[in-house]
N, C-alpha and C positions, 0 to 999 in steps of 0.2 A: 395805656390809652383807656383813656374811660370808656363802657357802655352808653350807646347810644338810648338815652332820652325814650319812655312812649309815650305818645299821645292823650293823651286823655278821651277815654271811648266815649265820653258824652260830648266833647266836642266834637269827635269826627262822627255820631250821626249829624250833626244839624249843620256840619261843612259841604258845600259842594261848589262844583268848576264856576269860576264867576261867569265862564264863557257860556257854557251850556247848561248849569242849573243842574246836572248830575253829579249821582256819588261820587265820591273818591274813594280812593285805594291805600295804604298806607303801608308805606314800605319803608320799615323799618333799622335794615342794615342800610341806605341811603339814605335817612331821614328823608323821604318825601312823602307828598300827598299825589297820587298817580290818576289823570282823569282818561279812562280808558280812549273814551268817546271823542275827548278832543287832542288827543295824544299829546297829553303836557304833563310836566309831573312839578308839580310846587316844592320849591325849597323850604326847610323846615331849620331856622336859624337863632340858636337856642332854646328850642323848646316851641317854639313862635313860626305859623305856619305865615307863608307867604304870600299871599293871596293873589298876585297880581301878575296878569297874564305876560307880562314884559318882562318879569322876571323868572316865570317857568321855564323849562329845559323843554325844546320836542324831542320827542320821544323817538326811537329810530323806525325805521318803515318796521324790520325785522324783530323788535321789540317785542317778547311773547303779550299778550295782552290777556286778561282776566285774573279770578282769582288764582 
């Protein structure tokens, strides 16, 4: 199985939650983009993040939150 893909760190400063306009989180062995704030984490589908809030996973209540 191949290694998961990283992001490109000059993309993910100038990415955040389309909902709430904050950072995101990047989490790596799940390819997602993680918005603490609005408990959603964006799928990251080759390489290619997913920006839209319909297509986000909610996060679970239990979910640790932060870095």
């Amino acid at each position: 199985m191949a290694e998961p893909a990283d992001v490109d760190p000059k993309l993910l400063e100038i990415l955040v939650c389309p909902l709430t306009k904050q950072p995101l989180r990047y989490d790596r062995a799940k390819q997602e983009l993680i918005s603490d704030t609005a408990r959603l984490a964006y799928p990251i589908r080759d390489g290619i993040p997913i920006m839209l809030v319909e297509e986000a996973r909610k996060l679970d209540e239990d979910s640790p939150v932060g870095r």
